[in-house]
N, C-alpha and C positions, 0 to 999 in steps of 0.2 A: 407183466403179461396179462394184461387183464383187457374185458370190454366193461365201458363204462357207460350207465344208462346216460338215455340225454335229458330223458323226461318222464318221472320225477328225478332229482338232482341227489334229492338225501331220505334217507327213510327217520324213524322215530325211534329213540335208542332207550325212551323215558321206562316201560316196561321191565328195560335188563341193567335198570339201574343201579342195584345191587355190584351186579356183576361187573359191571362198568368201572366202577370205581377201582375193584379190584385190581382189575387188568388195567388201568391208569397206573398201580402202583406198581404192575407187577413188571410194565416195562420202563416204566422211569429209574425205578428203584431195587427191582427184585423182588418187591412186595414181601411173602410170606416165601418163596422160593428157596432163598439164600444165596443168588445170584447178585449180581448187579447190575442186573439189569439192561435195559438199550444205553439209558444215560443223556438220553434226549426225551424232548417236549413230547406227550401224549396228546395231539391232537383228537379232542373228539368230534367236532365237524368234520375232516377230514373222515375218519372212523365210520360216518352214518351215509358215505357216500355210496351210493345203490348200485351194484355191478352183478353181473353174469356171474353164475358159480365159476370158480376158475378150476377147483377141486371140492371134493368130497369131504375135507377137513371142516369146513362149517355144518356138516351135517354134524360129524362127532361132536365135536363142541358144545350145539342145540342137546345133543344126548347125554353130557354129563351135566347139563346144569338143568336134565329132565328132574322133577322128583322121584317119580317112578325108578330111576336107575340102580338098579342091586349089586352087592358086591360081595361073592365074586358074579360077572355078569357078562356075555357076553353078545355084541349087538351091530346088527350091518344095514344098511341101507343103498338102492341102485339108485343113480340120478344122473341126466345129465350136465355134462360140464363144458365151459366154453373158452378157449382160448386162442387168440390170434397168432396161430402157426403157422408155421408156411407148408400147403397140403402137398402131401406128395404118399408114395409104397405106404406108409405106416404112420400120418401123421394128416388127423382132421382140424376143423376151426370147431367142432362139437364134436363130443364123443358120449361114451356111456363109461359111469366109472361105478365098481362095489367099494365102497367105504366099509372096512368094519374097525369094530374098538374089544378085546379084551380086556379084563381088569380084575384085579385079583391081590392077596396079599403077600403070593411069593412067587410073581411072574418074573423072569428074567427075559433077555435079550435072546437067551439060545431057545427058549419057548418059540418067541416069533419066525426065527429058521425055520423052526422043526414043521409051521402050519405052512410056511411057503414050501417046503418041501413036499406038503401032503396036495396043496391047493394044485402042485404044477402036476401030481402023478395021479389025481381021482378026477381033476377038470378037463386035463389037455392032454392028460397018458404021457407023461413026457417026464423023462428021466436025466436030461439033457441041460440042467442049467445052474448055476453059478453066483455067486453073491458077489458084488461090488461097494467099498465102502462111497458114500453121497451124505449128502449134503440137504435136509428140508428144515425151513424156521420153528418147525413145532416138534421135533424130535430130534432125540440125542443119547445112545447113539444111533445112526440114518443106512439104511441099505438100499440098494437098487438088486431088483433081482431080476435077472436074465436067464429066458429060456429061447432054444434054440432053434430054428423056423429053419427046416430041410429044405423048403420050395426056394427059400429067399436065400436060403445060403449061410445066414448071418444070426447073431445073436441076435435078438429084441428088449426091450425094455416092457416088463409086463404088473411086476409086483413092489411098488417103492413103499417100502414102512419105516418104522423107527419105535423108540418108545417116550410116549410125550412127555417131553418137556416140565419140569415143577414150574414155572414160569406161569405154562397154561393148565396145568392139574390143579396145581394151590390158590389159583386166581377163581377158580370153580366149586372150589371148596372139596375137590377131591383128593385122599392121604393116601392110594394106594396106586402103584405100578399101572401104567397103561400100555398095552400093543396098540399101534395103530397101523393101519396098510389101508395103501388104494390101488385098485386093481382094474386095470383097462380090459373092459368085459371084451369091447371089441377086437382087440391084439390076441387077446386066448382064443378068441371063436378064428381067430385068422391061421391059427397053427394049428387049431383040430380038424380045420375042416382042407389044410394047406391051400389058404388064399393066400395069393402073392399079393395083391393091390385091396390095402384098406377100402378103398375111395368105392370095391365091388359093394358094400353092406349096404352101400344107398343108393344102387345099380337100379335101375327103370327097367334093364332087360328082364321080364315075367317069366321068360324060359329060365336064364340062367337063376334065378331065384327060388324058382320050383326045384333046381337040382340041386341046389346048393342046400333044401331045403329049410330055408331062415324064416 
């Protein structure tokens, strides 16, 4: 589910060539992981093929093999992201997403609960939602968190995290526990403020914009 640039084709991967090799071993092989890895070819052309953010996971990444990065350390960034979905109530082809990464030497899984539990009750005032186990390639184990949108009726899909993967920590050269979550800024501003229709946030109506005050 990705957009792929059409021009330029490949970007230069000479720079994180360090890193590169790592993450060659870490999916062929397991590398330093103790996994085994994909068990398949590491294509690196393929790899330097230039595409639209599709999430916020490549920001972290860029953050753990910053030098600057401390441990324990905790570090978020907003970006847009792009994916070819089919738009409708609650689902754009661009959105805004908050990436962030904790890291620490004696983080667990129920840590990461505990901050989607705070993130839904200080951001959205919302006492209303649920954890589901999921499924993302860079963490293990993976949750989908769900808060509940009164106008629509329905659960939503707002905070997906996990905790990264040794795969992608040891390929980066980092030995300690990571949380990772990405949080669709847009979905939370749509339950605090009860928009029913995503598709309002990039609304042309000037009235309805001044009220909704965005």
């Amino acid at each position: 589910d990705l957009y792929f640039t059409k021009e330029p084709k490949y970007g230069n991967l000479d720079k994180y060539k360090k890193f590169v090799d790592e993450v060659k071993k870490s999916h062929e092989s397991g590398g330093k992981s103790g996994s085994t890895g994909w068990q398949t070819k590491f294509d690196e052309k393929e790899s330097s093929r230039l595409v639209l953010r599709s999430q916020g996971t490549a920001m972290s990444a860029r953050m753990l093999m910053n030098p600057a990065l401390k441990n324990p350390g905790a570090y978020f960034a907003v970006g847009r992201v792009f994916r070819p979905d089919k738009v409708d109530a609650t689902h754009l082809t661009e959105f805004n997403q908050m990436e962030g990464i904790v890291l620490g030497d004696k983080l667990n899984f129920r840590h990461l609960l505990g901050l989607f539990e705070e993130f839904a009750k200080k951001i959205v005032g919302s006492d209303k939602i649920k954890f589901m186990p999921a499924y993302f390639p860079f963490t293990e184990p993976s949750v989908q968190t769900m808060i509940f949108h009164p106008k629509l009726n329905k659960w939503i899909e707002v905070m997906p995290g996990g905790m990264f993967r040794p795969e992608l920590t040891e390929a980066l050269g980092i030995k300690v526990p990571v949380l990772a979550w990405g949080i669709g800024v847009d979905r939370l501003f749509m339950i605090k403020e009860s928009i029913a229709d995503i598709r309002q946030l990039f609304s042309q109506d000037l009235d309805w914009l001044r009220e909704a005050k965005i």
